[in-house]
C-alpha positions in Angstrom: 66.6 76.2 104.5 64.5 78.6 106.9 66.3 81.6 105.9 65.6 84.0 102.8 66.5 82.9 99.6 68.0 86.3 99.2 70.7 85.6 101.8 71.1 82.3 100.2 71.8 82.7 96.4 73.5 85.2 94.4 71.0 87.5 92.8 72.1 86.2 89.2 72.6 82.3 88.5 70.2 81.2 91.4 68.4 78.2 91.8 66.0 78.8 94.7 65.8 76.5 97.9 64.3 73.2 97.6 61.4 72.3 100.4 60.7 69.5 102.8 57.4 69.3 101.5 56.2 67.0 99.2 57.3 68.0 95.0 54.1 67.9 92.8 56.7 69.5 89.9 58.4 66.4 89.7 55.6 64.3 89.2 53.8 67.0 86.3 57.6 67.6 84.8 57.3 63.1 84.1 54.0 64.0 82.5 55.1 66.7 80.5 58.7 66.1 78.9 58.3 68.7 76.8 58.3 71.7 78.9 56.0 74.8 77.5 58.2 77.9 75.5 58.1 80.7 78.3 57.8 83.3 75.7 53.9 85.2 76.0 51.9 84.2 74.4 52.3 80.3 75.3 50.7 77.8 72.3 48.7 75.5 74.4 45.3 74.2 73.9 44.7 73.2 77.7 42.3 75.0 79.7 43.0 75.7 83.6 40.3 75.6 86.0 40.0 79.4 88.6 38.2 79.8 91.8 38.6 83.5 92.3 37.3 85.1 95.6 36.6 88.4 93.5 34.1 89.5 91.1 33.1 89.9 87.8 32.2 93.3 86.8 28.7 94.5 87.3 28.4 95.7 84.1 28.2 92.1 82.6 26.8 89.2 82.9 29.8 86.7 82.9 33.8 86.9 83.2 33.7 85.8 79.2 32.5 89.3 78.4 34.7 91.3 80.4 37.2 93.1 78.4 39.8 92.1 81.1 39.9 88.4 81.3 39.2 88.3 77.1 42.7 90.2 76.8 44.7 88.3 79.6 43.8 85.0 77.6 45.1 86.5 74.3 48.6 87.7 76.4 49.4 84.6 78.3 47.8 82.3 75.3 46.2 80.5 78.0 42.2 79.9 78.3 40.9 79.8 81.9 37.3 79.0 83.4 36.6 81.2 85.8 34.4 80.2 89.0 33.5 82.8 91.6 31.3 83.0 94.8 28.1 84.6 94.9 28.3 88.2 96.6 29.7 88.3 99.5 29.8 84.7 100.6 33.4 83.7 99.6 34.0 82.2 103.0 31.0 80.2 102.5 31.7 78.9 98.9 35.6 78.1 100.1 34.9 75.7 102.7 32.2 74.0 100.6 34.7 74.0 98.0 37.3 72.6 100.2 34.8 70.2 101.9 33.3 68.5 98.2 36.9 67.8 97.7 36.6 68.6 94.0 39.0 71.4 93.9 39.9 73.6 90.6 43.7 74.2 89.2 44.0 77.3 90.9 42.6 79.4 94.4 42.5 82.9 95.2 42.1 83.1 98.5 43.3 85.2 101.3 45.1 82.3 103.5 46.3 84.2 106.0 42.6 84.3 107.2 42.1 80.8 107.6 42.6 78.7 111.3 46.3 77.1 110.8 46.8 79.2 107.5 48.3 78.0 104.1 50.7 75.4 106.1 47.4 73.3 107.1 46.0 72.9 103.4 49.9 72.5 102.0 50.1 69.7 104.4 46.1 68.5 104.3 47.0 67.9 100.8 44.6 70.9 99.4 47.3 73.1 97.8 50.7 72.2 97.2 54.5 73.6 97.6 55.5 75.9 95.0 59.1 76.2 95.6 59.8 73.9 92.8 57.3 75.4 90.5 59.0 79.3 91.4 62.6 77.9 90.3 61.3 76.0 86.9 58.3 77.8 86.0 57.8 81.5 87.5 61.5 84.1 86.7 59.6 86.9 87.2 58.1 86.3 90.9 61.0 84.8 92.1 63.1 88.0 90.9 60.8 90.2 92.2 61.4 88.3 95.9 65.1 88.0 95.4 65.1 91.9 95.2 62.8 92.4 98.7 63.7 90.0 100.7 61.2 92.1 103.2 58.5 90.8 101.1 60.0 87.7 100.5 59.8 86.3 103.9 56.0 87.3 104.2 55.3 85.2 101.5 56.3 81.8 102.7 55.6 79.8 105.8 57.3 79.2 108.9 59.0 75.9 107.2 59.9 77.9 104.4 57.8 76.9 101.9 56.0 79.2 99.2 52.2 78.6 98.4 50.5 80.8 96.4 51.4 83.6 93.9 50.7 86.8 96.1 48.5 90.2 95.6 51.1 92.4 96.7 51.4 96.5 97.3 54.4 97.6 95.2 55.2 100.9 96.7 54.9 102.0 100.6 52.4 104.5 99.7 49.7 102.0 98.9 50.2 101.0 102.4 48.5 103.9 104.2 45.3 105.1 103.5 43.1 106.4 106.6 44.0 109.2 109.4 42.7 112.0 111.0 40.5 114.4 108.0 39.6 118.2 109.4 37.4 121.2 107.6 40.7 122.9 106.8 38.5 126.1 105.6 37.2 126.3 109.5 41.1 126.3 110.6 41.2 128.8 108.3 38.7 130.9 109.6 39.2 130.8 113.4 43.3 131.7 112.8 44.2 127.8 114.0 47.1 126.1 112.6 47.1 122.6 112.1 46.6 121.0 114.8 49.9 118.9 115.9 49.5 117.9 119.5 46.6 116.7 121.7 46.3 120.4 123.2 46.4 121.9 119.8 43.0 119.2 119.0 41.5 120.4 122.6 41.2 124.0 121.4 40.5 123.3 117.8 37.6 120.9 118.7 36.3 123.8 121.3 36.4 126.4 118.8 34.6 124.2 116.7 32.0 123.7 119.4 31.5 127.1 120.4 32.3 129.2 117.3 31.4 126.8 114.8 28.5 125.5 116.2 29.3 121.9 115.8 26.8 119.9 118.0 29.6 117.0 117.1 33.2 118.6 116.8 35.0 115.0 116.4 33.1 111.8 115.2 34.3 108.2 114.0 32.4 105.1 113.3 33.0 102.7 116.4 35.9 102.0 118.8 38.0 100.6 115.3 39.1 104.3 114.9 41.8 103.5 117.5 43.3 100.5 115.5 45.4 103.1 114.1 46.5 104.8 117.3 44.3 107.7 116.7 44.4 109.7 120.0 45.8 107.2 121.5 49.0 106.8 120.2 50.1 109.8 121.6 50.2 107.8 124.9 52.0 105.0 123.6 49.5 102.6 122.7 47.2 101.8 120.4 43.5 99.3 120.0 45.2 96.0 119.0 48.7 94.2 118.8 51.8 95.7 117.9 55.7 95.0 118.6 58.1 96.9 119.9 62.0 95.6 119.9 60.8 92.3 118.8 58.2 91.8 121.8 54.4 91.6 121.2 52.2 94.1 123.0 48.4 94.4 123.2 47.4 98.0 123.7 44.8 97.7 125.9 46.6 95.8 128.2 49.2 98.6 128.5 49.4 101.0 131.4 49.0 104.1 128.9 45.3 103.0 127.9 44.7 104.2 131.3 45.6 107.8 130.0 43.9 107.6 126.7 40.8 106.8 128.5 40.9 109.6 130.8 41.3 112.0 128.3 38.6 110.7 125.7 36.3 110.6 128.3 37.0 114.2 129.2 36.3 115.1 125.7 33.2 113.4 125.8 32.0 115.4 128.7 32.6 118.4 127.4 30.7 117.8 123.8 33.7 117.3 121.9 32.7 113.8 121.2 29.9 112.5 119.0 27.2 111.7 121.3 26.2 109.1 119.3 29.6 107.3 119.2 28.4 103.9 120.2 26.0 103.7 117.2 27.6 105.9 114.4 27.7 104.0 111.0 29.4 105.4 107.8 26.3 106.9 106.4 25.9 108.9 109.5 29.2 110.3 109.5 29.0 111.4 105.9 26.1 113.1 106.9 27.9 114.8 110.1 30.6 116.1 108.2 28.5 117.3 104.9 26.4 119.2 107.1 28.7 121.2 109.2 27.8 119.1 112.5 31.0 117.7 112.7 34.5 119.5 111.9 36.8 116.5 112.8 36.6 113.2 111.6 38.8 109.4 111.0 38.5 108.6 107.3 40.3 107.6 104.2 41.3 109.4 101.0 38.2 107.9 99.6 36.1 109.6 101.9 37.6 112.9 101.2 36.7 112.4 97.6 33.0 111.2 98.8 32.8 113.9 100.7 34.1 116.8 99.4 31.3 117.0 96.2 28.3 117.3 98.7 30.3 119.9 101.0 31.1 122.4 98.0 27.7 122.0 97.0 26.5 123.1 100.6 29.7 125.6 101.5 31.5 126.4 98.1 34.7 127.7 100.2 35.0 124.7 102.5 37.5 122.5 101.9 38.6 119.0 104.0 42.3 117.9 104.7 44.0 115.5 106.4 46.7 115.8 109.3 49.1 113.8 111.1 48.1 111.4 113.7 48.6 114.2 116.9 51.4 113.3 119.5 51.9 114.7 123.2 54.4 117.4 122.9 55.4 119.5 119.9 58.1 118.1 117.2 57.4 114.8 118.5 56.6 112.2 115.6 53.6 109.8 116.2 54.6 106.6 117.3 51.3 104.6 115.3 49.0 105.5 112.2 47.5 103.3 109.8 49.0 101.3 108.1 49.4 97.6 106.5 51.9 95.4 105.0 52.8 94.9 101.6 51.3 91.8 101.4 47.7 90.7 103.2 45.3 89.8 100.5 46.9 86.0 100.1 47.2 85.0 96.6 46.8 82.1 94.1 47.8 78.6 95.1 48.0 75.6 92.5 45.9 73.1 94.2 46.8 69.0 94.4 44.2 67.9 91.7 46.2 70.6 89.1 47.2 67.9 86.2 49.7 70.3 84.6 51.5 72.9 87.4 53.7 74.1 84.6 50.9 75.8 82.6 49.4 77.1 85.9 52.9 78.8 87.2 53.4 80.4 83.9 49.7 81.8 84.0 50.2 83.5 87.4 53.6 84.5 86.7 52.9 86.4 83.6 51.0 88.9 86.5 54.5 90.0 87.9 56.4 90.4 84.6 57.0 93.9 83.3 53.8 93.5 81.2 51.9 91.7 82.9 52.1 94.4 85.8 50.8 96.9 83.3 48.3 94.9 82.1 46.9 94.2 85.6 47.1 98.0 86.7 46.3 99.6 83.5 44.4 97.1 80.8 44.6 97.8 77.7 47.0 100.8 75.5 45.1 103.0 73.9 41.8 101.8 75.3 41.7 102.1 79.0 45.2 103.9 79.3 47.5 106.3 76.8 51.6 106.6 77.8 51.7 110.2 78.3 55.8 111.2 79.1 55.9 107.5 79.9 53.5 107.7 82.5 50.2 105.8 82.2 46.9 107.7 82.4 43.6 106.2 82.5 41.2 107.1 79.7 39.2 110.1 79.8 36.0 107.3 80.1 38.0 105.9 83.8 38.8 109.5 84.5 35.9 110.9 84.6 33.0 108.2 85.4 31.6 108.4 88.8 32.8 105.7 90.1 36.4 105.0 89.3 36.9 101.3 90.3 33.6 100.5 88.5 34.5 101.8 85.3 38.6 100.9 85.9 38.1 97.4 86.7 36.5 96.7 83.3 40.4 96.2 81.9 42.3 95.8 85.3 42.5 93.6 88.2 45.5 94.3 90.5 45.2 91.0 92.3 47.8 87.9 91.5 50.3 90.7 90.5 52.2 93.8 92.3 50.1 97.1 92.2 51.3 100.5 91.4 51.4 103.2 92.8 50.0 105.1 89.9 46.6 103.5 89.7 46.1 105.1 93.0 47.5 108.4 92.3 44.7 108.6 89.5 42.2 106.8 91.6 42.6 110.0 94.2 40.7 113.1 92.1 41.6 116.1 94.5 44.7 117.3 95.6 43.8 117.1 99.3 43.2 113.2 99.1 46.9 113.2 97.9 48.1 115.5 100.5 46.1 113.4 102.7 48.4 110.2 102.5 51.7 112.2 102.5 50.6 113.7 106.2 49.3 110.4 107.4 52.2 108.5 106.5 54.5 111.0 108.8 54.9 108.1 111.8 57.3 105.4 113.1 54.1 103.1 112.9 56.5 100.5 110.5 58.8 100.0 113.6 55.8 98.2 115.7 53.8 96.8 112.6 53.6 93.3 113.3 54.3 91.2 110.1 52.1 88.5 108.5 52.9 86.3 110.8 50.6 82.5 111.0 49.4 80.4 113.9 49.7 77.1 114.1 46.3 75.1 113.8 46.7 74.6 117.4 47.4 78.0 118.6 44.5 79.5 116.2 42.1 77.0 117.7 43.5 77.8 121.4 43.8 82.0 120.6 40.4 81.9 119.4 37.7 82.0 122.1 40.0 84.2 124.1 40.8 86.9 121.8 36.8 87.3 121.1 36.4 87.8 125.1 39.7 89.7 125.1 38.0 92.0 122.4 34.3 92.3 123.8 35.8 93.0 127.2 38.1 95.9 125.8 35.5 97.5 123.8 32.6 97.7 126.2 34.7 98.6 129.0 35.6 101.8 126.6 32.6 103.1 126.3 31.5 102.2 130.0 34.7 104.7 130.6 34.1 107.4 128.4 30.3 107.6 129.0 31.2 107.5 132.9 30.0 104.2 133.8 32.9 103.2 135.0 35.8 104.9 137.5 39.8 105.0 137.3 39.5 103.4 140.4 38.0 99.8 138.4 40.8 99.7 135.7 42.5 97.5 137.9 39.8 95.3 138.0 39.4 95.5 134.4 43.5 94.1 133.7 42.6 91.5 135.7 39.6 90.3 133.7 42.2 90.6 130.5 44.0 88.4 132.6 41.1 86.2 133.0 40.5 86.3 129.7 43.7 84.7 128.9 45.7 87.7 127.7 48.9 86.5 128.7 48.4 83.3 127.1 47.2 85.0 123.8 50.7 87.1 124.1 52.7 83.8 124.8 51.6 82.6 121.6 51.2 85.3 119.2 54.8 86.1 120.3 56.0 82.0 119.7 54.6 83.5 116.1 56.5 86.4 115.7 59.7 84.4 116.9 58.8 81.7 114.0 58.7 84.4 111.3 62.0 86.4 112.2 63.7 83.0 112.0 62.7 82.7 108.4 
């Protein structure tokens, strides 16, 4: 039962695994003998209740005016009230929520966040067990799981059990996003290629130093840069946890961080380094790299499109690209980069108060059917998008506003559905932003990309205090290393306060996770 449902049951004529956990389909199914016509849109005159961790649209005043949530009524047939959080504090209004135990039909929440994840509240009695509701109600998310089995198992618990209907990526592309950005039109000038190794950054940072004048050749907002394996992945390690042949690793626990330190620190000393590292924010670095102070920098395709308006303005020939993540030697391809999986923004669960959890699966599965993808990606035909040789493009209005996600998400919200890969495409205005995510994505980073996996109640509760030491310790030790405060010779000491820390444990246990999920 803990094994994919892919490896299970033919592709056609399947009837998905039953659970262990308790069956709320059952009980509705008794309370509705009749079950609902699947065809869009459903006749029903019952209203489902939302809490939805996003947000309405800043251009009006409530969900009803929205032209997205007017049309999804009219598609599924179903009406929905909406409830959302106030700004940012979804954390806040969720455990309230949870802790008033008056609970709506429906969540959207990202449960992989939460101490014990979704297997706590299926068992706590807050959300139930869909693996009923996915066989009776919802053909279109289960054959979307049945044909990525990948995906599939990231989508369930350790016991097997589905939860929620999931925000997924539908294409590896949406996957990556940040990496290494240069001014290409400097490279350009001072005859360098781009740069591929850690000596080929050296000389390019140097001539940006001395030839460029660039008081800050290579900047970055804080020590998160290195998540990625920027720099540091040519050394075989990266900030954070990873697995490599099934074993969990934590970077800075590695003997290679050793390396990586010496070397950024060298940099440092010789003015290749922001001197301002340790404070940096995002507005700074814009500012950096708009102003010719910086020539190197570790951003996302967004920020080339940020960017890139202000630098022309300044510099009409300069231009901004980005590179592969650099390795040690030439023809080498770079063990990390950026990058996610296809599914880590949670999803919609049907909660335990839900009186009718036929209605609700067939609301969130009408988000994974072949129009309901479009819908959620594109809105409306002929208002917010136009088939052009089959391929949707966004109206001129999307195209060309400012902000693209303001004006898009009038008629789109890619959540509770499977994004595509050509809202992004359109989302990305200049050809280096595109170019961008095809170098970036150049790495074996999927081999050591650990998957969604969930701790137990008890190991997030034991994992927690330590990994915050664990963290504090690697970070200030880093900058103590690069701004000379501390020697090789203490790095020693510094394992052992990992140690201390309880690294070991923290490995023990995010490895018992790892275990759980390749046994699902």
């Amino acid at each position: 039962m803990k094994r994919s449902i892919a490896k299970v049951f033919p592709l056609f004529g399947i009837v998905l695994m039953l659970s262990a956990c308790v069956s709320q389909t059952t009980q509705d199914a008794s309370k509705n003998k009749d079950s609902l016509d699947a065809k869009y849109p459903l006749q029903t005159s019952q209203t489902l209740t939302i809490w939805d961790k996003s947000q309405v649209n800043p251009a009006y005043t409530s969900y009803t005016e929205q032209p997205y949530y007017q049309e999804l009524e009219k598609r599924t047939g179903i009406k929905a009230e909406y409830r959302f959080p106030t700004g940012d504090l979804h954390r806040e209004s969720f455990n309230l929520m949870i802790a008033s135990g008056e609970l709506p039909d429906i969540i959207n929440y990202d449960w992989l966040i939460l101490p014990g994840g979704p297997e706590k509240y299926v068992k706590e009695g807050y959300i139930v067990c869909i693996n009923e509701a996915l066989e009776k109600y919802a053909p279109n998310l289960t054959g979307y799981l049945l044909e990525n089995p990948d995906i599939d198992r990231m989508v369930k618990t350790d016991g097997g059990d589905y939860y929620c209907f999931p925000t997924l990526r539908g294409d590896e592309t949406l996957n990556v996003y940040q990496g290494p950005i240069v001014r290409s039109d400097w490279l350009d000038e001072l005859g360098l290629s781009t740069p591929e190794t850690m000596d080929d950054w050296y000389a390019m940072l140097k001539a940006f130093k001395e030839k460029k004048g660039a008081s800050a050749p290579l900047s970055y907002v804080n020590q998160y840069a290195f998540e990625g394996g920027f720099l540091a992945g040519s050394f075989g390690t990266k900030l954070g946890f990873y697995q490599q042949s099934g074993v969990i690793h934590y970077g800075p626990y590695e003997p290679q961080w050793k390396d990586f330190l010496v070397t950024l620190r060298r940099w440092y000393k010789e003015g290749l380094i922001d001197a301002d590292i340790a404070t940096i924010d995002s507005k700074m670095l814009a500012s950096r790299i708009t102003s010719g102070k910086t020539g190197a920098v570790l951003g996302s395709g967004g920020n080339i499109g940020q960017w890139l308006p202000t630098l022309l303005s300044y510099e009409p020939s300069s231009s901004l690209i980005g590179v592969p993540y650099p390795v040690l030697n030439r023809g080498e391809t770079p063990m990390f980069s950026q990058l996610d999986n296809s599914y880590v923004f949670g999803g919609a669960a049907i909660t335990s108060q839900c009186k009718n959890i036929e209605l609700a699966a067939r609301y969130l599965d009408y988000g994974y059917s072949e129009q309901g993808r479009m819908y959620h990606n594109f809105g409306i035909e002929g208002v917010s998008y136009n088939l052009v040789d089959d391929y949707p493009k966004y109206s001129d209005a999307i195209l060309g506003a400012n902000d693209f996600m303001s004006e898009a998400t009038k008629y789109i919200n890619t959540e509770m559905s499977i994004q595509d890969p050509r809202m992004y495409e359109q989302r990305l205005k200049y050809p280096q932003q595109k170019e961008a995510i095809l170098a970036w994505v150049k790495s074996d980073a999927v081999k050591y990309l650990i998957p969604p996996i969930i701790p137990t109640e008890e190991e997030s509760g034991e994992m927690t205090r330590m990994i915050n030491d664990i963290d504090t310790a690697v970070r200030e030790y880093l900058l103590k290393f690069v701004f000379g405060n501390e020697s090789e010779a203490t790095f020693d000491d510094y394992i052992k306060g990992l140690e201390r820390d309880g690294i070991k444990r923290v490995l023990e246990l995010k490895q018992a996770s790892l275990d759980r999920y390749n046994y699902r």
